[in-house]
C-alpha positions in Angstrom: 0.0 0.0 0.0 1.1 3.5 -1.1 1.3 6.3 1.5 0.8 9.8 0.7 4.0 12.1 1.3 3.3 14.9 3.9 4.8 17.7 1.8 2.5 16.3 -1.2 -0.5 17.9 0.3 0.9 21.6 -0.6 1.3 21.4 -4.2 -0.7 25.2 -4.8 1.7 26.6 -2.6 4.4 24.4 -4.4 2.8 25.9 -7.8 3.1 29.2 -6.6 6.4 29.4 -5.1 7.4 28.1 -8.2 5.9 30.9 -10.6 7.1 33.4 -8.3 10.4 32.2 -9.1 10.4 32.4 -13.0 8.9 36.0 -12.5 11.8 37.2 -10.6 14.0 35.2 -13.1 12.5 37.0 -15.7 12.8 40.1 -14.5 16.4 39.6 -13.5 17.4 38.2 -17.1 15.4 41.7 -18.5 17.4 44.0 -16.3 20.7 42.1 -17.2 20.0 42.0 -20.8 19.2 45.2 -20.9 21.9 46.8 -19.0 24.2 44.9 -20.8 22.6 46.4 -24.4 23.2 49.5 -23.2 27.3 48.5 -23.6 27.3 46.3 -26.5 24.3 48.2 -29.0 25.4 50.9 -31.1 25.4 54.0 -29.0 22.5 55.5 -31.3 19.1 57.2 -29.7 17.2 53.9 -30.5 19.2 51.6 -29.4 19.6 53.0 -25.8 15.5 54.2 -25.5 15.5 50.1 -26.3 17.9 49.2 -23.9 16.5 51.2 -21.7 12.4 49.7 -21.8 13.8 46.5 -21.4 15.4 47.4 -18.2 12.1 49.1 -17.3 9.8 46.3 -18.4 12.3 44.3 -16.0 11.3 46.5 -13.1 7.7 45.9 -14.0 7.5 42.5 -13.6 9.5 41.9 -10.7 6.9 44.9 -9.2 4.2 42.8 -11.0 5.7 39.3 -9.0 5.2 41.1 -5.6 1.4 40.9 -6.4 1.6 45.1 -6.7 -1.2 45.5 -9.2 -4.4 44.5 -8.6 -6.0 43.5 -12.1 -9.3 41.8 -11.6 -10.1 42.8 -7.8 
């Protein structure tokens, strides 16, 4: 007979923990990528307004993965 695993029982939390995680991931691989564009694009107005909203957009989804904006409520 099979037994259940104690820790099996929190899988939503597991599931959010989880998603949380690739958020901040996310956001962290925006901010780099963009901060290293900044250095490696041409140094042309485009390029660095780019460079610069992607390191924004970063920002906004690691505010978005504290659960900062409330959408639907």
């Amino acid at each position: 007979m099979r037994t259940q695993h104690p820790g099996w029982t929190n899988i939503p939390r597991y599931e959010e923990e989880t998603s949380t995680v690739r958020v901040f991931g996310l956001a962290a691989v925006l901010i780099v990528v963009g901060t290293l564009g900044t250095g490696f694009l041409p140094s042309t107005p485009f390029y660095q307004v780019l460079s610069g909203g992607i390191i924004v957009a970063g920002f906004a989804v690691g505010y978005a993965g504290l659960d900062a904006f409330e959408f639907l409520e």
